[in-house]
N, C-alpha and C positions, 0 to 999 in steps of 0.2 A: 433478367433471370435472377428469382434470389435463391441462395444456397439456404442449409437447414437454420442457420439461424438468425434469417431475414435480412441478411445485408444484401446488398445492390454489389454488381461487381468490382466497384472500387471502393467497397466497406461501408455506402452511405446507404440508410434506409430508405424502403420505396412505400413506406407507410404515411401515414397522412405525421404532421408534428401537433402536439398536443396543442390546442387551444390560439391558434394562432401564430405559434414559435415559427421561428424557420424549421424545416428538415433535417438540419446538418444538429438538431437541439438532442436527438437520439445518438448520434452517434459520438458526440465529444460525452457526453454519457456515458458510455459504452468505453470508450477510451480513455474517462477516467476511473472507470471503476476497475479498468483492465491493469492500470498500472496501479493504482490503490493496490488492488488484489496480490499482484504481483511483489510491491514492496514487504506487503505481510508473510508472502511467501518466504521473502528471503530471509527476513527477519527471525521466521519461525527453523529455516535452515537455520540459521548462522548459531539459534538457542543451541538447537541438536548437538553442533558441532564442538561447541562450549561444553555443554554438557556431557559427551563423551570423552572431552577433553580432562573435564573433571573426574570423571570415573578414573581415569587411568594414574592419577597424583597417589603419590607413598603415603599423604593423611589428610586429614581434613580439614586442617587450617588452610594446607595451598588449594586444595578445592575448594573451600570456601570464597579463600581471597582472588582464585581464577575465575571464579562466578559471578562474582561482586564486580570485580575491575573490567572481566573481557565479556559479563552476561548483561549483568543488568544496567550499571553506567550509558555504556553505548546504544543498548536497547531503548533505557528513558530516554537519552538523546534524540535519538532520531523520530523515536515515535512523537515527542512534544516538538520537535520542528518540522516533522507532517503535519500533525493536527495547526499548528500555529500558522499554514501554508495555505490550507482548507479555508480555517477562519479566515485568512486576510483575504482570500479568493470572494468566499459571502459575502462580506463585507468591506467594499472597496473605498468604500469613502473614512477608514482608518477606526470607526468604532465597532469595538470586540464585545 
């Protein structure tokens, strides 16, 4: 039985896998784009939160320096050791 968006009832597809792949090649798929998706989500919280943070500072220097230190630092952070996570995933035998 699949629900409205094609998985089988224990989340694996009952669809053919593309070109030969296993089956299971959709749904680690699917469950990497869910936590991708997910991570971005948070991250796009955690700006808001920053940034309402900043709204509420007495001037502009400490909102300035509270966007810099608690927005964007930790934001590059983690976005370049996602992406860095990706690439070593592609590419397992160590060339980027």
């Amino acid at each position: 039985m699949l629900d409205a968006k094609g998985l089988g009832e224990a989340g694996v597809h009952d669809r053919a896998a593309p070109e030969g792949g296993n089956a299971l090649f959709l749904t680690h798929y699917w469950l990497f784009f869910k936590r991708s998706f997910d991570m971005y989500l948070i991250v796009i919280a955690w700006l808001y939160v920053v940034l309402m943070l900043a709204v509420v500072q007495d001037s502009l220097v400490r909102a300035g320096i509270l966007l810099f230190f608690l927005g964007f630092l930790p934001t590059l952070i983690v976005l370049r050791l996602r992406r860095r996570r990706i690439r070593r995933l592609k590419n397992p035998d160590g060339e980027f």
